[in-house]
VEXLO-441055 format. One record per residue: chain; x, y, z of N, C-alpha, C, O in turn. Coordinates in nm, 3 decimals, m for minus. Atoms other than C-alpha are relative to their C-alpha. Layout:
<volos>
+-------+---------+---------+---------+---------+---------+---------+---------+---------+---------+---------+---------+---------+
! vovex !     nc1 !     nc2 !     nc3 !    cac1 !    cac2 !    cac3 !     cc1 !     cc2 !     cc3 !     oc1 !     oc2 !     oc3 !
+-------+---------+---------+---------+---------+---------+---------+---------+---------+---------+---------+---------+---------+
!     A !       X !       Y !       Z !       X !       Y !       Z !       X !       Y !       Z !       X !       Y !       Z !
...
+-------+---------+---------+---------+---------+---------+---------+---------+---------+---------+---------+---------+---------+
</volos>
This chain:
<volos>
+-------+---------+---------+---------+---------+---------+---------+---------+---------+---------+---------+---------+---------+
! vovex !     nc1 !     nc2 !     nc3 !    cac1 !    cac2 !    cac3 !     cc1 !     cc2 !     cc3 !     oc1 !     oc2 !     oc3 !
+-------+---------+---------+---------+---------+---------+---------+---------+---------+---------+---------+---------+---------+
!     A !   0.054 !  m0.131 !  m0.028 !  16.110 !   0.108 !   5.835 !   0.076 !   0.058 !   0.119 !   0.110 !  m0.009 !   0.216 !
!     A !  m0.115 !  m0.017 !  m0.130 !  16.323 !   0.312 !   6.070 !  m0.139 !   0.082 !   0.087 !  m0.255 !   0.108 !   0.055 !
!     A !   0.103 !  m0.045 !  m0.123 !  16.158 !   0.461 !   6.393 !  m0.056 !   0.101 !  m0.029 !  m0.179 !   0.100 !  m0.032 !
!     A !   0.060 !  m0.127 !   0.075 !  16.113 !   0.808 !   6.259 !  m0.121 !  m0.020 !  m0.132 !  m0.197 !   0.075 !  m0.144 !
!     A !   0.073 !   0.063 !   0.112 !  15.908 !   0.660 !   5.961 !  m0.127 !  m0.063 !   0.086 !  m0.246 !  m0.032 !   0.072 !
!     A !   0.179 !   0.027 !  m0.063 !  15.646 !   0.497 !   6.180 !  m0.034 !   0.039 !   0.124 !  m0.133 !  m0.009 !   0.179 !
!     A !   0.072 !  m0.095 !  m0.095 !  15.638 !   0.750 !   6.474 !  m0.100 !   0.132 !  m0.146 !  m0.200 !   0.192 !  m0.108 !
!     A !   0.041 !  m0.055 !   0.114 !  15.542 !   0.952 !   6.090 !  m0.134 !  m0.043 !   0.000 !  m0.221 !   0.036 !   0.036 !
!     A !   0.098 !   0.082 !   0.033 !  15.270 !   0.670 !   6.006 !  m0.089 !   0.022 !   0.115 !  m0.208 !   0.047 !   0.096 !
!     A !   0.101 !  m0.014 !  m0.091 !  15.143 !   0.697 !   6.363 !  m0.064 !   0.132 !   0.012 !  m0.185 !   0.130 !  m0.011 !
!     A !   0.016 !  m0.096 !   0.005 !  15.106 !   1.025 !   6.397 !  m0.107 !   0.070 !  m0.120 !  m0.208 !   0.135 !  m0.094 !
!     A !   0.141 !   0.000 !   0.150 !  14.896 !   1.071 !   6.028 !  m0.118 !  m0.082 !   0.076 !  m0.219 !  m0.029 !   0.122 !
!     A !   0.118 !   0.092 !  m0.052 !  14.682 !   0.796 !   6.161 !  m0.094 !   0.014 !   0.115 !  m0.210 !  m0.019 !   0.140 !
!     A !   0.088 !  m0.006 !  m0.175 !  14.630 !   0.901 !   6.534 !  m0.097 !   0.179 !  m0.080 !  m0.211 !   0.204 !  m0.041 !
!     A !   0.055 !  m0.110 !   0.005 !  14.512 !   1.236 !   6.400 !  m0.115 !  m0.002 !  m0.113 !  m0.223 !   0.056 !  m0.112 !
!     A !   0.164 !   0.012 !   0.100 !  14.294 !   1.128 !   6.077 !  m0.109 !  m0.048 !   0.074 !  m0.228 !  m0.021 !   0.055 !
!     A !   0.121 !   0.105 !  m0.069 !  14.113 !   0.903 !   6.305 !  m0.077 !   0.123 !   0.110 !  m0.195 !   0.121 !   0.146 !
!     A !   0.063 !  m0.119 !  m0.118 !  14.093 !   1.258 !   6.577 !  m0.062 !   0.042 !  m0.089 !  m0.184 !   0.029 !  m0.077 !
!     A !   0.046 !  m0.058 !   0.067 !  14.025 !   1.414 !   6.317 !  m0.185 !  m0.004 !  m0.079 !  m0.259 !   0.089 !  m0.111 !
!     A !   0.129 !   0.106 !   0.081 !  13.694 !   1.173 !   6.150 !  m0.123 !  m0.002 !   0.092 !  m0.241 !  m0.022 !   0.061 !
!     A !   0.097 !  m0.001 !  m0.067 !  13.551 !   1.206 !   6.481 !  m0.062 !   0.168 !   0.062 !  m0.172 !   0.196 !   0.110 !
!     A !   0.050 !  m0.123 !  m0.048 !  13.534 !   1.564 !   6.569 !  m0.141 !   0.029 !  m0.080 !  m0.157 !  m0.030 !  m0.186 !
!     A !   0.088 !  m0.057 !   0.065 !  13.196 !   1.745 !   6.474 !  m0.027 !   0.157 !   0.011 !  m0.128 !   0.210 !  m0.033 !
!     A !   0.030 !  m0.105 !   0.034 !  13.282 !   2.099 !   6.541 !   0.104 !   0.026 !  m0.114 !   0.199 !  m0.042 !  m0.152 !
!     A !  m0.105 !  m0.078 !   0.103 !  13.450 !   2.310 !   6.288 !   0.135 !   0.044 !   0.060 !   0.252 !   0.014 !   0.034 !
!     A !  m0.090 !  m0.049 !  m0.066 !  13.613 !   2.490 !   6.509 !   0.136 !  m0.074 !   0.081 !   0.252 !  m0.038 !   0.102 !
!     A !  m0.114 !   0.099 !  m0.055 !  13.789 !   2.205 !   6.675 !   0.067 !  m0.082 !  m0.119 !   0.170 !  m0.147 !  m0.099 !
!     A !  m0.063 !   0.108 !   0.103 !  13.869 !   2.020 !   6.355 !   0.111 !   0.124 !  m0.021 !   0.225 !   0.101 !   0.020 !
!     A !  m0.078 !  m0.085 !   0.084 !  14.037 !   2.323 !   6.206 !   0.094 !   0.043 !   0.140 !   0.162 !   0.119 !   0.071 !
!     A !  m0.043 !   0.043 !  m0.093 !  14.222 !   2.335 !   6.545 !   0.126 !  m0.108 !  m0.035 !   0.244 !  m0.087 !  m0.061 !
!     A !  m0.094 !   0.116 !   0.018 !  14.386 !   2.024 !   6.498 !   0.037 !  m0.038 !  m0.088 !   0.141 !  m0.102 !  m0.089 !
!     A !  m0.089 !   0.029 !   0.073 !  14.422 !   1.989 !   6.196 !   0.091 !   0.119 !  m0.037 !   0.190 !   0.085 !  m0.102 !
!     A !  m0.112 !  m0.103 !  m0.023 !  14.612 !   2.348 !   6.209 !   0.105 !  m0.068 !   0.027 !   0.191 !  m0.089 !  m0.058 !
!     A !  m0.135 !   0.050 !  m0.097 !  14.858 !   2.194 !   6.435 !   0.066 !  m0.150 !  m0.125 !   0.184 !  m0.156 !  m0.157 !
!     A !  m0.059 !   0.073 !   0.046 !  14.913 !   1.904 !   6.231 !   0.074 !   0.045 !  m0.133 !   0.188 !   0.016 !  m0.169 !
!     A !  m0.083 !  m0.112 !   0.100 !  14.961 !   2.151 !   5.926 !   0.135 !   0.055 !   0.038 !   0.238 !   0.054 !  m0.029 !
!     A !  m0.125 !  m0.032 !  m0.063 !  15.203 !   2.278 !   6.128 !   0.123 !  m0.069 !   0.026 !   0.230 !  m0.013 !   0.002 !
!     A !  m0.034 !   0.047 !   0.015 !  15.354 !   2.016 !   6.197 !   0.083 !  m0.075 !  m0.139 !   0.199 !  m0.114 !  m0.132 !
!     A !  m0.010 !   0.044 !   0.089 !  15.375 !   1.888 !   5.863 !   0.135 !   0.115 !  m0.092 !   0.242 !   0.078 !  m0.139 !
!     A !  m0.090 !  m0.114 !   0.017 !  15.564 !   2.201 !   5.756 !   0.129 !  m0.020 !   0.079 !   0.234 !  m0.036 !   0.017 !
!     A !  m0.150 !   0.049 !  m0.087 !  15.842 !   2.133 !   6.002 !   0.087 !  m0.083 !  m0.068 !   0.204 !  m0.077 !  m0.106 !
!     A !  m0.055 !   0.126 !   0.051 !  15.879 !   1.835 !   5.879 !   0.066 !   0.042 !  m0.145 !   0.182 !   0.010 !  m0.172 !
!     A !  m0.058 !  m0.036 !   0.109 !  15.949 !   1.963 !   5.564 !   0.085 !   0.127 !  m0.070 !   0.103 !   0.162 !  m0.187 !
!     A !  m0.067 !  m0.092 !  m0.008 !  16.149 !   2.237 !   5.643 !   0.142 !  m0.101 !   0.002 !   0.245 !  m0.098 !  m0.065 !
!     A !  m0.150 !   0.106 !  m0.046 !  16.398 !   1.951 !   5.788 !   0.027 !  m0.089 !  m0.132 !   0.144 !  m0.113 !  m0.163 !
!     A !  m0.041 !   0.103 !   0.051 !  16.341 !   1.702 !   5.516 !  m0.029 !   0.088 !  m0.171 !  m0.072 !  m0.001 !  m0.243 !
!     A !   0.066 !  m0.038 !   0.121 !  16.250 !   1.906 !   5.176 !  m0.020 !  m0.071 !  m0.124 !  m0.108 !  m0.050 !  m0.208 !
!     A !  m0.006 !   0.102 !   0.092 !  16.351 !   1.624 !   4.959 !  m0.105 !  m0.131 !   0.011 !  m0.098 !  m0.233 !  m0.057 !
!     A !   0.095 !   0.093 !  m0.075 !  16.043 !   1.435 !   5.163 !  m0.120 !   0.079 !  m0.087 !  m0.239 !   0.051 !  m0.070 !
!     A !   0.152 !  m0.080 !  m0.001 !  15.809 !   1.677 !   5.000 !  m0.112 !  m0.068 !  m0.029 !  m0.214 !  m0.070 !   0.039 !
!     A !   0.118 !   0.057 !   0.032 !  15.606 !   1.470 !   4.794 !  m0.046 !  m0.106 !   0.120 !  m0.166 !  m0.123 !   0.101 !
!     A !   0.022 !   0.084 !  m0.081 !  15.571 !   1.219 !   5.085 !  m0.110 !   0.103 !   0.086 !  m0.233 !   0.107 !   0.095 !
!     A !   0.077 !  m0.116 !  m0.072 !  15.491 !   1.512 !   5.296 !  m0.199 !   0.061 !  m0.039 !  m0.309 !   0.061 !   0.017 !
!     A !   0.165 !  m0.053 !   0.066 !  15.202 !   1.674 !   5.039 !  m0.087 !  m0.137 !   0.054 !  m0.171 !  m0.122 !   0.143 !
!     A !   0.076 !   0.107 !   0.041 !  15.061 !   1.310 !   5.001 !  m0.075 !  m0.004 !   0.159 !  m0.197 !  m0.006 !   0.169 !
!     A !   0.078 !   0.019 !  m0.112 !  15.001 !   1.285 !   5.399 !  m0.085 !   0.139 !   0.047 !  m0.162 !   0.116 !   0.141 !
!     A !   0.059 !  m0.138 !  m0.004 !  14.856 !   1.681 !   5.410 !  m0.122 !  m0.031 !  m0.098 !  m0.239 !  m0.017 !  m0.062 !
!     A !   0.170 !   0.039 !   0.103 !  14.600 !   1.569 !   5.091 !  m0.065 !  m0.099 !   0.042 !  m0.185 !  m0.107 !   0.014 !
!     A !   0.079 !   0.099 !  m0.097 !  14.525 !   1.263 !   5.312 !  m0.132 !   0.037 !   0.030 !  m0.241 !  m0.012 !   0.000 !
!     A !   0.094 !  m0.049 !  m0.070 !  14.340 !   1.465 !   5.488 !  m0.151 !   0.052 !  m0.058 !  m0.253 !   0.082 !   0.003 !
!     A !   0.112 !  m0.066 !   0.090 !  14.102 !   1.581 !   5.221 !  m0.111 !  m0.151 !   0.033 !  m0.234 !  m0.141 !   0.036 !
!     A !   0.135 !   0.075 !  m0.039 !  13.908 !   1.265 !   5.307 !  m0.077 !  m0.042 !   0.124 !  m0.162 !  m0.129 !   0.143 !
!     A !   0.085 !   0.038 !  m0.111 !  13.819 !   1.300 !   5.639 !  m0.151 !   0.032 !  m0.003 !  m0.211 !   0.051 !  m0.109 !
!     A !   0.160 !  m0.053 !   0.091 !  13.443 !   1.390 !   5.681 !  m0.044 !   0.150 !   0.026 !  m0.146 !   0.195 !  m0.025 !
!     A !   0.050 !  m0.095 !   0.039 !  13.456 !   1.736 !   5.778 !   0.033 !   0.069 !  m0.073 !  m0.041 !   0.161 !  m0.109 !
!     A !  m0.040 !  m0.040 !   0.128 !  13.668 !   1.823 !   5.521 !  m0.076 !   0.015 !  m0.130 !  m0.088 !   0.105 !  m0.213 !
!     A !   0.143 !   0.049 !   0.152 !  13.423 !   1.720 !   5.247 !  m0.077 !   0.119 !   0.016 !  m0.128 !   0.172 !  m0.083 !
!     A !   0.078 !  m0.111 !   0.051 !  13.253 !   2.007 !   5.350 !   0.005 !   0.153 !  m0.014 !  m0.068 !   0.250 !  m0.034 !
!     A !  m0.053 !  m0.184 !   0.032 !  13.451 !   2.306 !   5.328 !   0.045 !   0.054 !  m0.103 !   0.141 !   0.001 !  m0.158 !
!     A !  m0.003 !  m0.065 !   0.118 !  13.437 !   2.557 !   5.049 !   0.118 !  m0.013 !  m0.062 !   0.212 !   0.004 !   0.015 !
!     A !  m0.122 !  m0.041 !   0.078 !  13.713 !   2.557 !   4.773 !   0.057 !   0.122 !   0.089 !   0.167 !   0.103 !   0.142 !
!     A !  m0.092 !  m0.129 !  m0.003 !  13.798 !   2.927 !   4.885 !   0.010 !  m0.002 !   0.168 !   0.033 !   0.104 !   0.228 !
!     A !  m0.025 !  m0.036 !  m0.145 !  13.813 !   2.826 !   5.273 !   0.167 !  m0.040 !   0.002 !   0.210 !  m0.126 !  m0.075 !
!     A !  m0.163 !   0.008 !  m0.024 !  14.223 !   2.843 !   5.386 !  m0.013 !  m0.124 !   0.005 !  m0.053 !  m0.173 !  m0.100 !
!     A !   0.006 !   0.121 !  m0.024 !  14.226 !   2.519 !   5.511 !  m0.037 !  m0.135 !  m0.131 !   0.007 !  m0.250 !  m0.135 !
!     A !   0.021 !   0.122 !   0.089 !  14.073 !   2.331 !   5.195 !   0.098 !   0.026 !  m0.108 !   0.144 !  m0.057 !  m0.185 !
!     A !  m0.142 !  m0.057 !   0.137 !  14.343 !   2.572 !   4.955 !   0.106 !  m0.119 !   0.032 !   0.166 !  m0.206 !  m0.032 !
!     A !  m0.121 !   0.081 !  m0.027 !  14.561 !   2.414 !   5.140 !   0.030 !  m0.161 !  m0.039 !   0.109 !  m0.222 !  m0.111 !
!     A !   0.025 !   0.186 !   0.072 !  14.481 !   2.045 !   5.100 !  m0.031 !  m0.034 !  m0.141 !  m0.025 !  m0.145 !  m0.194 !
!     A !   0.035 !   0.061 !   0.119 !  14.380 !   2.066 !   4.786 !   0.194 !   0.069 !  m0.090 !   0.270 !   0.018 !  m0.172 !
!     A !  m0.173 !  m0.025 !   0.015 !  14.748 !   2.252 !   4.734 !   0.080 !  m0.110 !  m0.018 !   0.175 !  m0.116 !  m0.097 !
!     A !  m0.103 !   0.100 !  m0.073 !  14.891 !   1.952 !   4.863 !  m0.018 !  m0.121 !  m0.082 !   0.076 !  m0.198 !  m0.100 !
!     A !   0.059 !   0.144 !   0.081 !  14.701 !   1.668 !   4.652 !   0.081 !   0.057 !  m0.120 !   0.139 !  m0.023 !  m0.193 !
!     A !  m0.097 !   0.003 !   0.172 !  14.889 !   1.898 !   4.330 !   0.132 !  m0.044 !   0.059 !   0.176 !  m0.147 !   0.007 !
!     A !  m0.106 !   0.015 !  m0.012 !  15.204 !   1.895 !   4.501 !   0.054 !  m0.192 !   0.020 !   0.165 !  m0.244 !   0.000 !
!     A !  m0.047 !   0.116 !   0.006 !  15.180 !   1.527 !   4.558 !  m0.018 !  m0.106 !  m0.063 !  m0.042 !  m0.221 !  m0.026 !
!     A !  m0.028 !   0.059 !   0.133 !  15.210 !   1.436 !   4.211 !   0.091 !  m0.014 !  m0.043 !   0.164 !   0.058 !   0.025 !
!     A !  m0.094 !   0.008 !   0.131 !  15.473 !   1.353 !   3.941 !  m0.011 !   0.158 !  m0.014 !  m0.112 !   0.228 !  m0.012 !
!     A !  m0.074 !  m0.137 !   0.062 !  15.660 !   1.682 !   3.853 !  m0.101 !   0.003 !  m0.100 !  m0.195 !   0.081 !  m0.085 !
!     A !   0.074 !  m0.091 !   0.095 !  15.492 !   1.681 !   3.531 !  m0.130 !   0.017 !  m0.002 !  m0.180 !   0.062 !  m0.105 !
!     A !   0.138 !   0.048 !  m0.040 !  15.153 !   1.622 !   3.670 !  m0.058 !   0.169 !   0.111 !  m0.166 !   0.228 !   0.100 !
!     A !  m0.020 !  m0.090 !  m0.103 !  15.196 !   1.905 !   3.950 !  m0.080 !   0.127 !  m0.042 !  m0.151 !   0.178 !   0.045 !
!     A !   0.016 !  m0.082 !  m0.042 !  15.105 !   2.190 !   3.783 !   0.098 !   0.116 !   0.063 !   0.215 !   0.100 !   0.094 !
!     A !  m0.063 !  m0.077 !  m0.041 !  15.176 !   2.525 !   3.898 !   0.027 !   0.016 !   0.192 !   0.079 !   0.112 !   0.248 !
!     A !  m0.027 !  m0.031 !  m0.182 !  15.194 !   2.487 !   4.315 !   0.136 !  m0.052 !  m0.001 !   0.200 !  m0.131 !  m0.071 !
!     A !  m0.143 !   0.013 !  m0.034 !  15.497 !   2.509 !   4.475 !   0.039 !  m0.012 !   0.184 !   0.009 !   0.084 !   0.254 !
!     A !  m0.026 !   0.019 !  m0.143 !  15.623 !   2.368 !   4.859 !   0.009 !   0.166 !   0.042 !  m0.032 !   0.200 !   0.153 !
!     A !  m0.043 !  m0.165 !  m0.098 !  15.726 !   2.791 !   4.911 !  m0.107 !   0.025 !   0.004 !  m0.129 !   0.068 !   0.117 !
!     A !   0.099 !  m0.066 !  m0.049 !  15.350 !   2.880 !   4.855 !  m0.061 !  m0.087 !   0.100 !  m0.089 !  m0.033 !   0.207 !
!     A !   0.067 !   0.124 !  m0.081 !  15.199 !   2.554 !   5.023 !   0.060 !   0.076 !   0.173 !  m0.021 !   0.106 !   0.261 !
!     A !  m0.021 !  m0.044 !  m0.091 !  15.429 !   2.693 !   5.300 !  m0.076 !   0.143 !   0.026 !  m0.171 !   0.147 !   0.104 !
!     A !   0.077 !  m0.132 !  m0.009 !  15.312 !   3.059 !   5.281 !  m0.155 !  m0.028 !   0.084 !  m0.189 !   0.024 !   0.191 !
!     A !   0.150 !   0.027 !  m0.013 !  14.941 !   2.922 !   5.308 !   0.017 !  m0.032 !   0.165 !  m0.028 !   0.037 !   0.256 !
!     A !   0.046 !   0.048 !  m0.128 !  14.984 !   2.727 !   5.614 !   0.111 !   0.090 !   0.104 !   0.118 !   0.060 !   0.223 !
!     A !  m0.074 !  m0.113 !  m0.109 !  15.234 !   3.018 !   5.783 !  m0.114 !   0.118 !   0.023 !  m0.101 !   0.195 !   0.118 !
!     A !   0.119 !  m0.073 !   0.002 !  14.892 !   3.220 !   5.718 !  m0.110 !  m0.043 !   0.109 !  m0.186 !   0.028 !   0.175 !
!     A !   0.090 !   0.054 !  m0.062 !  14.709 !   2.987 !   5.885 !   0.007 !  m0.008 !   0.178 !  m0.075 !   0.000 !   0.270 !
!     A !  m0.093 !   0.005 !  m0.143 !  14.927 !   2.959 !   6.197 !  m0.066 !   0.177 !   0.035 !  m0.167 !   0.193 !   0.104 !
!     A !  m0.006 !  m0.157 !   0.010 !  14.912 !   3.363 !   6.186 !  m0.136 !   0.045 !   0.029 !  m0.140 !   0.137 !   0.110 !
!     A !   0.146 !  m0.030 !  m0.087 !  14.482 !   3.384 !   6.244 !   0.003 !  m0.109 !   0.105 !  m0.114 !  m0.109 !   0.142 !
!     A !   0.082 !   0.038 !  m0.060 !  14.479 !   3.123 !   6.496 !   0.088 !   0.046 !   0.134 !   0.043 !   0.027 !   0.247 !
+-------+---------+---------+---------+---------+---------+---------+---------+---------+---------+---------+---------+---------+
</volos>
């Protein structure tokens, strides 16, 4: 595993775990913004990473305050965006890394 690969692993991990414990909204969606953000970077640099990428962005769909935000809230489009994109091509569907990006350049943009 090279260093970049499990400063990656840590980084998913240190933040699901921030993430599992917050109980406002406001602060979850906060941080996990930023890590959205993050995540996007990353795949600006690596695009051929995508599915790796989606897979740690739909991660997130199981933290616990996730579980409770509406289909039509930004934040859950997004993750649930991310669980198609981090499928098998023929599995995928119509989402695409340019809207996945769009979404979370939206998201950046209200906070």
């Amino acid at each position: 595993m090279t260093k970049t690969a499990h400063l990656q692993i840590m980084k998913y991990n240190d933040t699901y775990n921030s993430l599992n414990k917050i109980t406002n909204l406001e602060d979850y969606k906060l941080l996990l913004g930023k890590f959205l953000y993050g995540q996007l970077d990353a795949w600006k640099l690596n695009p051929h990473n995508g599915r790796e990428i989606a897979y740690e962005i739909a991660g997130m769909l199981s933290t616990s305050l996730a579980l409770g935000l509406p289909d039509d809230d930004p934040y859950m489009e997004v993750l649930l965006m991310a669980g198609e994109l981090e499928l098998p091509d023929e599995h995928k569907g119509e989402a695409t890394w340019e809207e996945l990006a769009g979404r979370i350049e939206a998201l950046q943009s209200k906070s």
